[in-house]
C-alpha positions in Angstrom: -70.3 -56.9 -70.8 -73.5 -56.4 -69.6 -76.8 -55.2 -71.9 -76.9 -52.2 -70.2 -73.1 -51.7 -70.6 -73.1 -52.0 -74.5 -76.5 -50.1 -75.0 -76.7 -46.0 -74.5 -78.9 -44.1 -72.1 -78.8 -41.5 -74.7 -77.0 -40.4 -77.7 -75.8 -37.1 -79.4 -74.4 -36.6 -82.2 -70.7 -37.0 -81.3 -71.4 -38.9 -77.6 -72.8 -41.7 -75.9 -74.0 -42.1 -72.4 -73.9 -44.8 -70.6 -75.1 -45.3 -67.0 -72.4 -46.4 -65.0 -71.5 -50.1 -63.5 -68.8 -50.9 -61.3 -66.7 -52.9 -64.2 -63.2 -51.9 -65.1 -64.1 -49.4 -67.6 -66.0 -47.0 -65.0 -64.4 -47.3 -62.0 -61.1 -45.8 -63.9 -62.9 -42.8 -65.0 -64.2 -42.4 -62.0 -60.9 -42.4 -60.1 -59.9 -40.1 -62.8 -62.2 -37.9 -62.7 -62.6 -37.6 -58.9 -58.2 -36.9 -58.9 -58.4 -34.4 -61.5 -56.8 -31.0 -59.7 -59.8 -29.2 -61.3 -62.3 -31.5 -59.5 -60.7 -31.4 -56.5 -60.2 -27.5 -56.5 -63.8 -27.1 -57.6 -65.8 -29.6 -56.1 -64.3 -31.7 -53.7 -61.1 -34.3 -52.7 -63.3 -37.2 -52.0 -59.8 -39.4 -50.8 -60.4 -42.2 -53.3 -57.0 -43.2 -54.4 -57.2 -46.6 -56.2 -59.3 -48.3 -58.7 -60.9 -50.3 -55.8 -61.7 -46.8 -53.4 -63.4 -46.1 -57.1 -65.6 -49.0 -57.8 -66.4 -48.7 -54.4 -67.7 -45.1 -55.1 -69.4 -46.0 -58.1 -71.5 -49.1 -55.9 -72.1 -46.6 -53.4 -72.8 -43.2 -54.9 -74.0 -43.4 -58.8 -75.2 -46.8 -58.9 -76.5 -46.8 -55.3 -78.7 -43.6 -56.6 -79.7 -44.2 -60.0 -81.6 -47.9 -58.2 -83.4 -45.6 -55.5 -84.3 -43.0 -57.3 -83.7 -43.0 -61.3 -81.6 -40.4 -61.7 -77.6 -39.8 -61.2 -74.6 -39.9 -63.1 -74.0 -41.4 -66.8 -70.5 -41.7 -68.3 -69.8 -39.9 -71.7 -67.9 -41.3 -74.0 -67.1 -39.9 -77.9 -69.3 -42.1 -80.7 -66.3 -42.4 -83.1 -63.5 -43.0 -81.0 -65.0 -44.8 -78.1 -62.7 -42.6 -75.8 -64.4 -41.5 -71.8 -64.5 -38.1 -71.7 -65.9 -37.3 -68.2 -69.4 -37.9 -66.5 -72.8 -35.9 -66.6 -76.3 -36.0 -65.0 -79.0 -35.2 -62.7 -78.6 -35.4 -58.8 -80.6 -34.6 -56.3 -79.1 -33.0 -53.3 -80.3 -32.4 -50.1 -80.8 -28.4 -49.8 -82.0 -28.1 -53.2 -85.4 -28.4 -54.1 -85.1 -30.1 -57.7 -82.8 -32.3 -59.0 -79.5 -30.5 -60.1 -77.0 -30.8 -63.0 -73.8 -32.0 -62.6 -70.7 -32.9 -64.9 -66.7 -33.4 -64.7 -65.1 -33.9 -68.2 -61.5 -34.8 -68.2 -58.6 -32.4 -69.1 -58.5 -33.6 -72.6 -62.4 -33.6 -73.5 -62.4 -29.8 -72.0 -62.7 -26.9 -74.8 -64.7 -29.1 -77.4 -68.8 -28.9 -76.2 -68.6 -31.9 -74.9 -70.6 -30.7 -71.7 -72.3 -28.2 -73.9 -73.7 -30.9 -76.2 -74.4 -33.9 -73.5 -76.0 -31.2 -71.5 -78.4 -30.5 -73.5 -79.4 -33.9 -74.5 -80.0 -34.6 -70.5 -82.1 -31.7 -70.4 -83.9 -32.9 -73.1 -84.3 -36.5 -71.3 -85.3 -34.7 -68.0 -88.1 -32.3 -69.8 -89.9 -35.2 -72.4 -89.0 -38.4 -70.4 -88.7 -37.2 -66.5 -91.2 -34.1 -67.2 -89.5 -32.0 -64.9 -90.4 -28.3 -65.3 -87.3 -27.2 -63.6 -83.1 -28.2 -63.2 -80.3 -26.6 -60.9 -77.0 -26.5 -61.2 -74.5 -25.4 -58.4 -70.8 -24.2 -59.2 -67.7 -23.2 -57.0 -67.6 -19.4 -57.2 -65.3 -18.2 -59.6 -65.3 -21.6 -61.8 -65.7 -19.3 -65.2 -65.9 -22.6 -67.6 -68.6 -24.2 -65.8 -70.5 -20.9 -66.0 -69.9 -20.7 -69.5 -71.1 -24.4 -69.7 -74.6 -22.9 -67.8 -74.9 -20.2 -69.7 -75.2 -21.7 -73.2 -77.8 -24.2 -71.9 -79.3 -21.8 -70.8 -79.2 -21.5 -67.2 -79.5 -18.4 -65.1 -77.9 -17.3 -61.9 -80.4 -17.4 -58.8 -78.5 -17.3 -55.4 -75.4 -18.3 -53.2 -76.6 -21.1 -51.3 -74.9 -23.5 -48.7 -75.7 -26.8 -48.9 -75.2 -29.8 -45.8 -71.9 -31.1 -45.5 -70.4 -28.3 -47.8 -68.5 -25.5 -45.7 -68.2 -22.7 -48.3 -70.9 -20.9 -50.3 -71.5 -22.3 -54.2 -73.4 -20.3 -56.7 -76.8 -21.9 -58.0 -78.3 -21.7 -60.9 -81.4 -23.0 -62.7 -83.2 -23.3 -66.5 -87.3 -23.5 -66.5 -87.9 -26.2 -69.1 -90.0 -25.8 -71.6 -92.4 -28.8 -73.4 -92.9 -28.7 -76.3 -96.8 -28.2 -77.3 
């Protein structure tokens, strides 16, 4: 296990995230998150079947952006139990003009703040480490629990937009952070 394996990116006070490597441990949440029905429904069915279609996807996607660019993906995990729960971070998308929020939590980690509480601590990273003034998030219309994630961070509806590659509207959203003075 790597350094950056055992030690956070951040920590809350119920989670840990970790940014993601292509070692056993990921690439299985990662395949399955990215077979959930919900994900699938609401985001997209990327194909990736097998732990190996994962790690690929990982290598080429997370990992791949988080080396060019700093940002991307981190995996949750709950402090005390050590259990996955799902994956949160910032993207940035082409179509949008700041780096966007995005997060898939299992079926099990769904109904407990999870998102709610790791979302807040990557805003926090993004306003006093990144010193970005603004984040968007984009949601399937209709996808009332990811609203509800938005709306208690604090995130306010802007526009439909259409994004490349995507052939259906999705709802976008944004928060103006705030530094502290």
């Amino acid at each position: 296990m790597s350094q950056e394996e055992e030690t956070p990116a951040l920590r809350t006070a119920r989670l840990e995230l970790h940014f993601p490597t292509d070692s056993d441990r990921d690439a299985a949440l990662m395949l399955a998150v990215l077979n959930d029905p919900d994900f699938i429904h609401h985001v997209r069915d990327s194909g990736v079947r097998d732990l190996e279609g994962a790690r690929n996807a990982l290598r080429q996607g997370a990992m791949a952006y988080r080396q060019a660019n700093g940002l991307g993906l981190c995996r949750v995990s709950e402090t005390a139990t050590g259990r996955d729960l799902g994956q949160i971070g910032l993207i940035s998308r082409p179509g949008l003009p700041a780096p966007d929020l995005g997060y898939a939590f299992l079926p099990s980690a769904r109904g407990h703040g999870f998102a709610v509480e790791a979302g807040r601590a990557v805003l926090a990273h993004a306003c006093d480490t990144l010193k970005l003034s603004q984040v968007l998030a984009i949601v399937h219309a209709g996808h009332a629990a990811s609203e509800a994630v938005l709306a208690k961070l604090g995130f306010g509806f802007e526009t439909m937009v259409r994004l490349p590659g995507i052939d259906h509207e999705l709802q976008l959203f944004s928060i103006a952070l705030q530094k502290d003075t």
